[in-house]
C-alpha positions as CSV (number, residue, x, y, z in Angstrom):
1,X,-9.9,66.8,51.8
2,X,-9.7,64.0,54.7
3,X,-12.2,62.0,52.8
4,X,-9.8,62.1,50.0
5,X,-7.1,61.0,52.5
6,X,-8.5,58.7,54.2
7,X,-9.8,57.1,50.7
8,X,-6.2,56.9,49.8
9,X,-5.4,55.4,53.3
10,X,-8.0,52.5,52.9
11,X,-6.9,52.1,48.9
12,X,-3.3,51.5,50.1
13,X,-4.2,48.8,53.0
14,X,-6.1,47.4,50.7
15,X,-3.9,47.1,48.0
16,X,-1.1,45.8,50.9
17,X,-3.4,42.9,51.9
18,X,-4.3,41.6,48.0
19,X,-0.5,41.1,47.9
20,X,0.6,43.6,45.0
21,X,3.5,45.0,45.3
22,X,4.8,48.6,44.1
23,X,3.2,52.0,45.1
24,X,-0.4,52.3,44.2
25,X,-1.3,54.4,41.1
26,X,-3.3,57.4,42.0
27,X,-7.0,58.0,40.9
28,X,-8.0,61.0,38.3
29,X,-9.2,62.9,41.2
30,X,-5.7,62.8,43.1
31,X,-4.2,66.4,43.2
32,X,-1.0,65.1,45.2
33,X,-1.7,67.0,48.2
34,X,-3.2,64.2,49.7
35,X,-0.1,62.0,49.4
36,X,2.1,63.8,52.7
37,X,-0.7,62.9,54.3
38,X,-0.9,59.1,53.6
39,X,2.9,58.6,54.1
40,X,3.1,56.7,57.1
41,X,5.6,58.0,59.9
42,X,7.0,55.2,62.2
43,X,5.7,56.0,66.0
44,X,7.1,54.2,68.7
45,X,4.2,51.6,70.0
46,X,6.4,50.0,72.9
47,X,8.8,51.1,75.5
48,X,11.3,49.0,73.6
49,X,10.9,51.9,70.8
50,X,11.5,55.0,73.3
51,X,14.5,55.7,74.1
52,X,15.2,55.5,77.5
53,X,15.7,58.4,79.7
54,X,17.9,58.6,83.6
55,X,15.2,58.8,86.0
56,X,15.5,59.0,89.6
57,X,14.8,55.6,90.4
58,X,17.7,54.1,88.5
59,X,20.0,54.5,91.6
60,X,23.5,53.0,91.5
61,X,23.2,49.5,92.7
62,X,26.7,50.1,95.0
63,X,25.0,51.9,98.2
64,X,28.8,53.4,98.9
65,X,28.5,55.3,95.4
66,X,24.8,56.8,96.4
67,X,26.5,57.6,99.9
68,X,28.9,59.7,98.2
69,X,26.5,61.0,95.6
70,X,24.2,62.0,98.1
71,X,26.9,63.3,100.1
72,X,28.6,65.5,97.7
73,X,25.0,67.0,96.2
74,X,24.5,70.6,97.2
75,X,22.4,71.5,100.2
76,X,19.7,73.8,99.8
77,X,18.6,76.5,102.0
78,X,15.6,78.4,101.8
79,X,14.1,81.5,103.8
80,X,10.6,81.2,105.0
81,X,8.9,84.0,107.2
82,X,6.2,81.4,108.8
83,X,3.0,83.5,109.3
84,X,1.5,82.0,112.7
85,X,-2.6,81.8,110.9
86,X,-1.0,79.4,107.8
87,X,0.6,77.3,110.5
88,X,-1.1,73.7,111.2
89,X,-0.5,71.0,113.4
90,X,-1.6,67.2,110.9
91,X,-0.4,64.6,112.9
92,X,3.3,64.3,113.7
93,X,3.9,67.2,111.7
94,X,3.6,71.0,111.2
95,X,2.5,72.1,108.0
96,X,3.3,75.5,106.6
97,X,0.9,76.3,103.3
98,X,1.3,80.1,102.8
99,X,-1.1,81.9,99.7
100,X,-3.4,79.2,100.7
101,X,-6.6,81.3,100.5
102,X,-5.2,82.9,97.2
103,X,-6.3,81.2,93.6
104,X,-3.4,79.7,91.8
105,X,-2.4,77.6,89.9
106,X,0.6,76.2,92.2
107,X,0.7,76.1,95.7
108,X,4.2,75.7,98.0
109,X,3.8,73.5,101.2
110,X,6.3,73.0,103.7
111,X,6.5,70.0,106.5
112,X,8.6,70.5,109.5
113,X,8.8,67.6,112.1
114,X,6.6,68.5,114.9
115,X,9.2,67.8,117.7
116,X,12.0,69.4,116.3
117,X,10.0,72.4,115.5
118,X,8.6,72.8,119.3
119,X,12.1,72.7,119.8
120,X,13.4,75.5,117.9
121,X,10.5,77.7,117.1
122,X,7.9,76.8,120.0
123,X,4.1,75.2,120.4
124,X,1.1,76.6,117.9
125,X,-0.3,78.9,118.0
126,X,2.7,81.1,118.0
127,X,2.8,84.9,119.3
128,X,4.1,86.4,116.0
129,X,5.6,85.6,112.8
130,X,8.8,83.8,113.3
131,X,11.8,83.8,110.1
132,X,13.4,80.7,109.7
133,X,16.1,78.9,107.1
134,X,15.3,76.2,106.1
135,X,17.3,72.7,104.5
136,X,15.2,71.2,102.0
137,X,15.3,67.3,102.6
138,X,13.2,66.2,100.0
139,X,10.3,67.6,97.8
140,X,7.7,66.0,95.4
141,X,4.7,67.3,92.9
142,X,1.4,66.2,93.1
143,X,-1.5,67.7,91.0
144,X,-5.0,67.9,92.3
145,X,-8.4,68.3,89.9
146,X,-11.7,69.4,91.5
147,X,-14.5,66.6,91.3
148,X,-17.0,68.8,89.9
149,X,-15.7,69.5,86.4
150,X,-17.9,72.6,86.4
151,X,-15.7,74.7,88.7
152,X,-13.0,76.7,87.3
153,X,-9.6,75.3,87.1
154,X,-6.8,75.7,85.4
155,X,-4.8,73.9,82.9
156,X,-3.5,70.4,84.5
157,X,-4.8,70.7,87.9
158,X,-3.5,72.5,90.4
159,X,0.0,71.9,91.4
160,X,1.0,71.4,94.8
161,X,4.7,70.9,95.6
162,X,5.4,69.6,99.0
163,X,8.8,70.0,100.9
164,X,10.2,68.7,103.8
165,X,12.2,70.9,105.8
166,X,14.0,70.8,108.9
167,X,15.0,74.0,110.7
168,X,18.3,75.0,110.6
169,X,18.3,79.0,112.2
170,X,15.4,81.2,113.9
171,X,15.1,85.0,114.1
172,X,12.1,86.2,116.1
């Protein structure tokens, strides 16, 4: 059957370049259910052919209208119970990752500024688990796919979405 289509695919490109005009006449062995499959759909080859979609990088170009945008967006708040062993120190920041010794396909991870968290939490290691609310700032995907493509893994990669916090109440 995709012999016979593709038969009828090359017969119609050819018959397109000679210059003759008019639909093609099908052979004797043509039982017309290889027709749907020769009809050309139109598929967009450009990004002039897609219609565009708002992404996040097409920001207003007045920086008083993203003020009052971003001003008049909806904080969120979060509650985190930070368990002291899933607690690191990388650099200028401490990174929460909890579930991180569980297999998943998506993973939560949390940044806090490491000076402001000293401030309102205290130094790692911590004494006990600590419950905080959080404000998100900002957040963003990434998706991560072991080098070895013999290990398990599943569909996509696994997901890792990263959020930066900063502290906003503690209960010890």
């Amino acid at each position: 059957m995709r012999s016979l289509a593709l038969l009828l695919i090359l017969t119609a490109a050819c018959s397109s370049q000679s210059g003759s005009e008019g639909p093609s006449q099908p052979d004797a062995t043509d039982t017309g259910t290889a027709t749907a499959a020769a009809t050309a759909v139109p598929v967009p080859t450009t990004t002039a052919d897609v219609t565009p979609t708002a992404t996040a990088t097409q920001a207003p170009t007045a920086t008083a209208s993203a003020t009052a945008a971003a001003s008049a967006a909806p904080v969120e708040t979060k509650k985190l119970t930070l368990i002291k062993k899933e607690l690191r120190v990388d650099g200028n920041s401490i990174v929460f990752e909890p579930n991180r010794g569980v297999q998943k396909a998506k993973y939560d991870t949390y940044s806090f500024d490491k000076a402001a968290f000293e401030a309102k939490v205290g130094k790692l290691p911590l004494a006990a688990d600590v419950e905080v609310e959080v404000e998100i700032v900002s957040s963003g995907m990434k998706s991560n796919k072991p080098s070895d493509p013999k290990l398990p893994t599943p569909m996509g990669g696994i997901s890792i979405m990263t959020y930066e916090c900063k502290i906003l109440s503690v209960k010890k």
